[in-house]
PDB file of N, CA, C and O in Angstrom:
ATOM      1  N   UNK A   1     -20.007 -38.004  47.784  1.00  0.00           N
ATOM      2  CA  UNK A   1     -21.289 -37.870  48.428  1.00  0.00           C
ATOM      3  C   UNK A   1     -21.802 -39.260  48.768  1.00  0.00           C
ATOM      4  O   UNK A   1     -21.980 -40.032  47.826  1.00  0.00           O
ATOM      5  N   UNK A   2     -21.955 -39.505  49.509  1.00  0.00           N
ATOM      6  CA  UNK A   2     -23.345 -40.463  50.244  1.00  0.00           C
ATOM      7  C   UNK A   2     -24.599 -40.639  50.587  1.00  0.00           C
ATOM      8  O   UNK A   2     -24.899 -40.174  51.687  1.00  0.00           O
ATOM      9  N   UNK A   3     -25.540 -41.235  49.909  1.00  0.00           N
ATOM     10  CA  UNK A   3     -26.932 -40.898  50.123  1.00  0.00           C
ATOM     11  C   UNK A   3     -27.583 -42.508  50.928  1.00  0.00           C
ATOM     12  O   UNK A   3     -27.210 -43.674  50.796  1.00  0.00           O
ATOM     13  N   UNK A   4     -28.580 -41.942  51.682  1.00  0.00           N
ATOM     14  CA  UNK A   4     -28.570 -42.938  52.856  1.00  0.00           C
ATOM     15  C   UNK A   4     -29.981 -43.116  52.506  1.00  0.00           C
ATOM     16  O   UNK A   4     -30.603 -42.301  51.825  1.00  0.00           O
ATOM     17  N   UNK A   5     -30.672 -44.631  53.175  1.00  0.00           N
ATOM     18  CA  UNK A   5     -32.095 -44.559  52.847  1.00  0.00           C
ATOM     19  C   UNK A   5     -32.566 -45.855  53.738  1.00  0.00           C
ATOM     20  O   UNK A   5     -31.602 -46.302  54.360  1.00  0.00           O
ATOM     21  N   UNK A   6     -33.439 -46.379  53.908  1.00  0.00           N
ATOM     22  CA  UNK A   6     -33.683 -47.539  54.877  1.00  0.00           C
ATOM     23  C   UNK A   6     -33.028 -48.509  54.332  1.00  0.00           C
ATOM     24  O   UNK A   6     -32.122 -49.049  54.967  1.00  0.00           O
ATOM     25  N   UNK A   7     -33.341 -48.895  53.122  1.00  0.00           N
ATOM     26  CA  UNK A   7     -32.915 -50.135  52.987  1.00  0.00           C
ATOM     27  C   UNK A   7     -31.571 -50.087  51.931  1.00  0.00           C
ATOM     28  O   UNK A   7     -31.598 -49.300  50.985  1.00  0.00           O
ATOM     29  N   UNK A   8     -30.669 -50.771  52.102  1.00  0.00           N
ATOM     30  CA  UNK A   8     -29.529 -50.845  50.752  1.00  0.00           C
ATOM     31  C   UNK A   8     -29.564 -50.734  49.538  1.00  0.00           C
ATOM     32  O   UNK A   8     -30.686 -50.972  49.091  1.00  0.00           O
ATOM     33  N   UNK A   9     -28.541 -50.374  48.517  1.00  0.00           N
ATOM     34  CA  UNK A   9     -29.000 -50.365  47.199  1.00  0.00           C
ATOM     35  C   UNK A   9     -30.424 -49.891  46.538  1.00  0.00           C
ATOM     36  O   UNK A   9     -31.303 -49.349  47.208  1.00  0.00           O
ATOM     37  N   UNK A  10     -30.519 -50.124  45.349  1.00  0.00           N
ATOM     38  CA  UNK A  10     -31.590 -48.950  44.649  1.00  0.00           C
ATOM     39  C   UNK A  10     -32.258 -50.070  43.813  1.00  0.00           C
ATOM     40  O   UNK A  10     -31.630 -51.071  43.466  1.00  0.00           O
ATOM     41  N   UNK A  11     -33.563 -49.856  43.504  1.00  0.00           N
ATOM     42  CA  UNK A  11     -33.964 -50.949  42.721  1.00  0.00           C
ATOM     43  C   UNK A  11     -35.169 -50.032  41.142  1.00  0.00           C
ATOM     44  O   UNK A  11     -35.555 -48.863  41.132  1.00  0.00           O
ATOM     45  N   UNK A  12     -35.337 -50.728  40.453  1.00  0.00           N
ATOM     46  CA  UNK A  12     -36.246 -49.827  39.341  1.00  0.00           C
ATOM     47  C   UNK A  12     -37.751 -49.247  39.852  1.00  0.00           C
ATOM     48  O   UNK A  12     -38.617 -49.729  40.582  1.00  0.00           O
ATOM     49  N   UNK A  13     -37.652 -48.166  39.219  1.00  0.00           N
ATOM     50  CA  UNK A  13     -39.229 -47.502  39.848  1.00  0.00           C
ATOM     51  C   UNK A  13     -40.418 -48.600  40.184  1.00  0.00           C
ATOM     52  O   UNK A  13     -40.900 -48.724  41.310  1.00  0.00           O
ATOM     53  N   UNK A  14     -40.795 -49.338  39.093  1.00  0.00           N
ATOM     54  CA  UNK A  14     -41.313 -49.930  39.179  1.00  0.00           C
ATOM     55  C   UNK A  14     -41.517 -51.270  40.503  1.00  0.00           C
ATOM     56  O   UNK A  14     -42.498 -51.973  40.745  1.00  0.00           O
ATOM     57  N   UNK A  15     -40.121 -51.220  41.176  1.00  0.00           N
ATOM     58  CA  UNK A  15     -39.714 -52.099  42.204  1.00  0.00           C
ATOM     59  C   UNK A  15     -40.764 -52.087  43.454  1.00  0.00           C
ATOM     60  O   UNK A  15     -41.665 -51.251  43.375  1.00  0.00           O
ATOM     61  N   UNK A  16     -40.739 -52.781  44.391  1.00  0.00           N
ATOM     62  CA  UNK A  16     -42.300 -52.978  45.151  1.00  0.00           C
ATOM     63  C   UNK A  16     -41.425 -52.978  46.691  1.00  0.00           C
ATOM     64  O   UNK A  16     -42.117 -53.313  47.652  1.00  0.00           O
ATOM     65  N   UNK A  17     -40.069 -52.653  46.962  1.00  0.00           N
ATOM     66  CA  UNK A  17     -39.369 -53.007  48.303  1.00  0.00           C
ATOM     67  C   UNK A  17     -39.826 -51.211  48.796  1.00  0.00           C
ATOM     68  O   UNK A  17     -39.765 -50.182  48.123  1.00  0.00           O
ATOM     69  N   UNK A  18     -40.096 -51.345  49.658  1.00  0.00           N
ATOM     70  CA  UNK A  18     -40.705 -49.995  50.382  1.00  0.00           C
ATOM     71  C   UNK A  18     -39.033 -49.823  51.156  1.00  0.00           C
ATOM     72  O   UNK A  18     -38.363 -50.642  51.785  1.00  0.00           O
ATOM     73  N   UNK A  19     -38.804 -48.596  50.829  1.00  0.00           N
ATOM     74  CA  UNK A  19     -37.571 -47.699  51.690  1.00  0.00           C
ATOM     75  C   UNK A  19     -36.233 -47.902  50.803  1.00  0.00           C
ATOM     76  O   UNK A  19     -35.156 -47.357  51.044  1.00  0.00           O
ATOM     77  N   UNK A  20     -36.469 -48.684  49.858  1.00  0.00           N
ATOM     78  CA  UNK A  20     -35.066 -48.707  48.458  1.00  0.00           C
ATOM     79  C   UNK A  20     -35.370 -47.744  47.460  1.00  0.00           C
ATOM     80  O   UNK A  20     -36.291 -47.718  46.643  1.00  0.00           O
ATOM     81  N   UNK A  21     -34.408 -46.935  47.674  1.00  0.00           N
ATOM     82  CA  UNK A  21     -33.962 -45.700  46.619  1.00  0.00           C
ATOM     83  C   UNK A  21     -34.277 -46.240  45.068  1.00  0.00           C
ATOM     84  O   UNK A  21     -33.968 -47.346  44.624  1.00  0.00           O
ATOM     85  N   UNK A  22     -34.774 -45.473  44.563  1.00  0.00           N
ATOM     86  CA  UNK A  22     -35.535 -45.617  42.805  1.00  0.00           C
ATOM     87  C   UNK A  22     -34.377 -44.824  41.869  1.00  0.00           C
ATOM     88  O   UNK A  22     -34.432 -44.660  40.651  1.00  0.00           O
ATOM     89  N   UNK A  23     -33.531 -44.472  42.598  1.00  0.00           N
ATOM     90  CA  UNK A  23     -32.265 -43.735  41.643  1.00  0.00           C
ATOM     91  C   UNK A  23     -31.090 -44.126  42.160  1.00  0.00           C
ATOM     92  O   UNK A  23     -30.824 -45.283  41.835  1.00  0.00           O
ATOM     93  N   UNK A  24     -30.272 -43.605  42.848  1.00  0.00           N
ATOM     94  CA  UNK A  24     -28.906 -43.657  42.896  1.00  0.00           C
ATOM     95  C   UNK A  24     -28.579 -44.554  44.203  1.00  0.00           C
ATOM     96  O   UNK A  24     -28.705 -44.034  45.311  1.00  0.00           O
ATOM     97  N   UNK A  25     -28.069 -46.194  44.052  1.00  0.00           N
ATOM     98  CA  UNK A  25     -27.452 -46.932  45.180  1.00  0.00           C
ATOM     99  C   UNK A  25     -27.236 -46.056  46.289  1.00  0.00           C
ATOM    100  O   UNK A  25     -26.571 -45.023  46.207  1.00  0.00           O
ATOM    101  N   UNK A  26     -27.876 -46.525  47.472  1.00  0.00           N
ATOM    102  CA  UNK A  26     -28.108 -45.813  48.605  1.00  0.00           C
ATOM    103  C   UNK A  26     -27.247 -46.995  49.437  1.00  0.00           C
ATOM    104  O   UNK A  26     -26.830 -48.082  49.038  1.00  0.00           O
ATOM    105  N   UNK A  27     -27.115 -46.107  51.236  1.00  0.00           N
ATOM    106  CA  UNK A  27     -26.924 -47.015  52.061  1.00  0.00           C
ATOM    107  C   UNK A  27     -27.598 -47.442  52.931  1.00  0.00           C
ATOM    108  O   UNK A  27     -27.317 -46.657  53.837  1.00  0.00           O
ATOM    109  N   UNK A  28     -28.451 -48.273  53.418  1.00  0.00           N
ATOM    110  CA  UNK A  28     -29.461 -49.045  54.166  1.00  0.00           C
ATOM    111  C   UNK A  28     -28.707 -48.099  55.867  1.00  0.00           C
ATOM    112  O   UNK A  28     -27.644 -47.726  56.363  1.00  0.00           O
ATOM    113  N   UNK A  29     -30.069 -48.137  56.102  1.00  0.00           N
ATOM    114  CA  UNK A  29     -29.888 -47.777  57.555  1.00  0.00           C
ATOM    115  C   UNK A  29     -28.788 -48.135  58.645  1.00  0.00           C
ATOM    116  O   UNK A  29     -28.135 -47.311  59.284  1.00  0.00           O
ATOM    117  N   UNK A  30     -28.723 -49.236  58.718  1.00  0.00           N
ATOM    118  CA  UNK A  30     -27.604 -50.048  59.486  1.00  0.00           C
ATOM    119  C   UNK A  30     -25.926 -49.842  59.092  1.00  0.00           C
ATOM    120  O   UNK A  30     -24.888 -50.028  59.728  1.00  0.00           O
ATOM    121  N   UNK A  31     -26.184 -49.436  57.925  1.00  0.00           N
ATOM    122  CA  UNK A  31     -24.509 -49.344  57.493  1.00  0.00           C
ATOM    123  C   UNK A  31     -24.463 -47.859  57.703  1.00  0.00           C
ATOM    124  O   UNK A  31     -23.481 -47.513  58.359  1.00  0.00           O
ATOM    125  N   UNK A  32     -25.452 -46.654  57.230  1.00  0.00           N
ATOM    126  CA  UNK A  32     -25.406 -45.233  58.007  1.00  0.00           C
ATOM    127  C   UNK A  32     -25.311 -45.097  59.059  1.00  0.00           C
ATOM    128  O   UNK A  32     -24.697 -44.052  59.272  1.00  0.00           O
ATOM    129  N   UNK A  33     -25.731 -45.854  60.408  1.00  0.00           N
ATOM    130  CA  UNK A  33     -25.827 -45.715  61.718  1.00  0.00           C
ATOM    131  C   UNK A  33     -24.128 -46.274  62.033  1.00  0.00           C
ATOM    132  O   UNK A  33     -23.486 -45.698  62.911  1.00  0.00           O
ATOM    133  N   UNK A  34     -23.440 -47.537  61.162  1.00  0.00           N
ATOM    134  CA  UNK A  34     -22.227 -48.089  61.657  1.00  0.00           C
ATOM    135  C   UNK A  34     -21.316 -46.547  61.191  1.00  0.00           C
ATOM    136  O   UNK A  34     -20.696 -45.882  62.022  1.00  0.00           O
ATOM    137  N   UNK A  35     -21.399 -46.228  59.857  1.00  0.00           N
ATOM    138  CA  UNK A  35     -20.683 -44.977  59.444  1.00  0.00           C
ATOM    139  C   UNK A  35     -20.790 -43.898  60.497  1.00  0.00           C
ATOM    140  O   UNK A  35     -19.746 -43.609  61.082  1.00  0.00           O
ATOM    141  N   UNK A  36     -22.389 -42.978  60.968  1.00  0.00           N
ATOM    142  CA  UNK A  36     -21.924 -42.225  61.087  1.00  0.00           C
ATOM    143  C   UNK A  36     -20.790 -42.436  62.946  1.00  0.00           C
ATOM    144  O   UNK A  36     -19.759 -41.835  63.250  1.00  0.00           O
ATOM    145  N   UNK A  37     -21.460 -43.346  63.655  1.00  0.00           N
ATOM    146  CA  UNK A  37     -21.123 -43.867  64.683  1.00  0.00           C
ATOM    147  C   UNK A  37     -19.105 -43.903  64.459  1.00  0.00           C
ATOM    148  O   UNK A  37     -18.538 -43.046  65.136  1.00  0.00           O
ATOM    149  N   UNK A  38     -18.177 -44.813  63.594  1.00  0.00           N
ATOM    150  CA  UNK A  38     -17.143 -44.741  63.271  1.00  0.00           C
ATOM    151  C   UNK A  38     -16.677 -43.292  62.882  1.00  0.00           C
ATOM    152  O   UNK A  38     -15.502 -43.242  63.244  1.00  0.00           O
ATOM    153  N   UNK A  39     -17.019 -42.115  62.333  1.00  0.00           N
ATOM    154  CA  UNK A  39     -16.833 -40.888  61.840  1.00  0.00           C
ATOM    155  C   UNK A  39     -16.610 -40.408  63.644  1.00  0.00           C
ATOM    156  O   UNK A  39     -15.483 -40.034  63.970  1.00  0.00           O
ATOM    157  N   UNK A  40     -17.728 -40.453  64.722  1.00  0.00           N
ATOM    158  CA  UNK A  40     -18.061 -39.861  65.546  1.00  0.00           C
ATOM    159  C   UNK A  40     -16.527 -40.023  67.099  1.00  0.00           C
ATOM    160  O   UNK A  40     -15.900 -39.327  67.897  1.00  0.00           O
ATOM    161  N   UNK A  41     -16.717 -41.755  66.531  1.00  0.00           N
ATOM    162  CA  UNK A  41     -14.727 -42.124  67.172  1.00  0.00           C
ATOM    163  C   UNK A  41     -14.027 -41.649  66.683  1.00  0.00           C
ATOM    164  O   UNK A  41     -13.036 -41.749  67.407  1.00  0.00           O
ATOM    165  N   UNK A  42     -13.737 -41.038  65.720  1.00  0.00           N
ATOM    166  CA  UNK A  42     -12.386 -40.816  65.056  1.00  0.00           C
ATOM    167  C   UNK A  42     -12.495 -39.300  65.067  1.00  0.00           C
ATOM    168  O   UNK A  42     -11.622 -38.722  64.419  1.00  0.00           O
ATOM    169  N   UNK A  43     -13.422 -38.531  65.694  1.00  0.00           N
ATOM    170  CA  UNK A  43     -12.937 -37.140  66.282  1.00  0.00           C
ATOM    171  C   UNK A  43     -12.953 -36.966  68.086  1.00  0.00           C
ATOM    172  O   UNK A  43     -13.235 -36.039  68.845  1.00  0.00           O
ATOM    173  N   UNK A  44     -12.548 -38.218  68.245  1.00  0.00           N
ATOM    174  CA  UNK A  44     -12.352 -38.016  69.514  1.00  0.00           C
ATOM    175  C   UNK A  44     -10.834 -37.984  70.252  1.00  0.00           C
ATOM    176  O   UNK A  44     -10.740 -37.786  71.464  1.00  0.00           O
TER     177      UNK A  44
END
Protein backbone atom coordinates (compact mmCIF):
# COMPACT_ATOMS: atom_id res chain seq x y z
CA UNK A 1 0.00 0.00 0.00
CA UNK A 2 0.91 3.62 -0.55
CA UNK A 3 -0.38 6.50 1.20
CA UNK A 4 0.08 9.91 -0.39
CA UNK A 5 -0.18 13.39 1.30
CA UNK A 6 1.24 16.94 0.36
CA UNK A 7 4.20 16.89 1.83
CA UNK A 8 6.84 13.77 2.32
CA UNK A 9 7.35 11.65 5.22
CA UNK A 10 5.40 11.84 8.59
CA UNK A 11 6.37 13.85 11.48
CA UNK A 12 4.98 13.61 15.47
CA UNK A 13 1.47 14.90 16.25
CA UNK A 14 2.71 17.43 17.91
CA UNK A 15 4.75 18.57 14.60
CA UNK A 16 3.72 22.19 13.20
CA UNK A 17 4.53 21.29 9.06
CA UNK A 18 0.91 21.64 7.67
CA UNK A 19 0.16 18.65 4.97
CA UNK A 20 2.82 15.92 6.76
CA UNK A 21 1.11 12.81 7.75
CA UNK A 22 1.02 12.38 11.85
CA UNK A 23 1.17 8.47 11.31
CA UNK A 24 2.45 6.40 8.67
CA UNK A 25 5.51 7.91 6.14
CA UNK A 26 3.59 9.26 3.33
CA UNK A 27 4.52 10.40 -0.22
CA UNK A 28 4.67 14.22 -0.84
CA UNK A 29 2.73 15.30 -3.73
CA UNK A 30 5.39 15.52 -6.37
CA UNK A 31 6.62 12.00 -6.03
CA UNK A 32 2.56 10.81 -6.29
CA UNK A 33 2.07 12.90 -9.38
CA UNK A 34 5.82 11.36 -10.83
CA UNK A 35 4.30 7.70 -9.72
CA UNK A 36 1.03 7.92 -10.76
CA UNK A 37 2.13 9.64 -14.24
CA UNK A 38 5.03 6.48 -14.74
CA UNK A 39 2.13 3.71 -13.80
CA UNK A 40 -0.04 5.65 -16.60
CA UNK A 41 3.17 4.94 -19.44
CA UNK A 42 3.55 1.64 -18.68
CA UNK A 43 -0.10 0.70 -19.71
CA UNK A 44 0.31 2.04 -22.81
Amino acid sequence: MIESYIEDGNQKPDGCVYGKSITDPCLGWEKTERLILDIADLRK
